[in-house]
KETILO-930685 format. One line per field, with one value per residue (C-alpha): y negated, z, x negated; residue in three letters. Coordinates in steps of 0.001 Angstrom, whole numbers, plus 500000, padded with zeros to 6 digits. Last residue first. Layout:
BEGIN
c2: c(Y,...)
c3: c(Z,...)
c1: c(X,...)
residuo: c(Ala,...)
//
This chain:
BEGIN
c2: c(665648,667190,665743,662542,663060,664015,660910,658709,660293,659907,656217,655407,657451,655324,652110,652598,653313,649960,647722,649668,648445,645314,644436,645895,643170,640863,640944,640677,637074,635868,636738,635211,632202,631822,632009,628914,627455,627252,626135)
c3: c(272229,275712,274847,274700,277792,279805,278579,279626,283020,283170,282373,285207,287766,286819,286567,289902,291670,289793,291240,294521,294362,293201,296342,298943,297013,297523,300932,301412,299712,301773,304704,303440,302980,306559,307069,305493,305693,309747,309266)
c1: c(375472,374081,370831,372151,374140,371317,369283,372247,372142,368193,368470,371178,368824,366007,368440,369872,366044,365013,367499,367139,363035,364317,366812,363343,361576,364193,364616,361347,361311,363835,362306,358806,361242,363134,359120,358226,361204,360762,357109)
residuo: c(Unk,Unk,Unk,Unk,Unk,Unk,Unk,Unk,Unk,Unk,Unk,Unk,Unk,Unk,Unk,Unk,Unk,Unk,Unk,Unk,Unk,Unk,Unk,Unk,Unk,Unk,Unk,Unk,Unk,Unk,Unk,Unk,Unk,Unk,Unk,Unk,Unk,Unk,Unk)
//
C-alpha cells in the first residue's frame, strides 16, 4: 500500500516534469523559428 501511493506521487510528479518539458521546448521551437525567419 505504502509503494503504491509513494508511486501515484511519483507518477504526478512527472506529469507536472513533462508538461514543463514541453512548455521549454514550445518556447525553444518558436525562438529557433524566429531566428530562421530573421536569416
Amino acid at each position: 500500500m505504502f509503494l503504491y501511493e509513494s508511486n501515484s506521487n511519483y507518477i504526478e510528479v512527472k506529469e507536472m516534469e513533462l508538461v514543463e518539458i514541453r512548455q521549454e521546448l514550445e518556447k525553444m521551437a518558436k525562438r529557433l523559428a524566429a531566428f530562421r525567419g530573421s536569416l
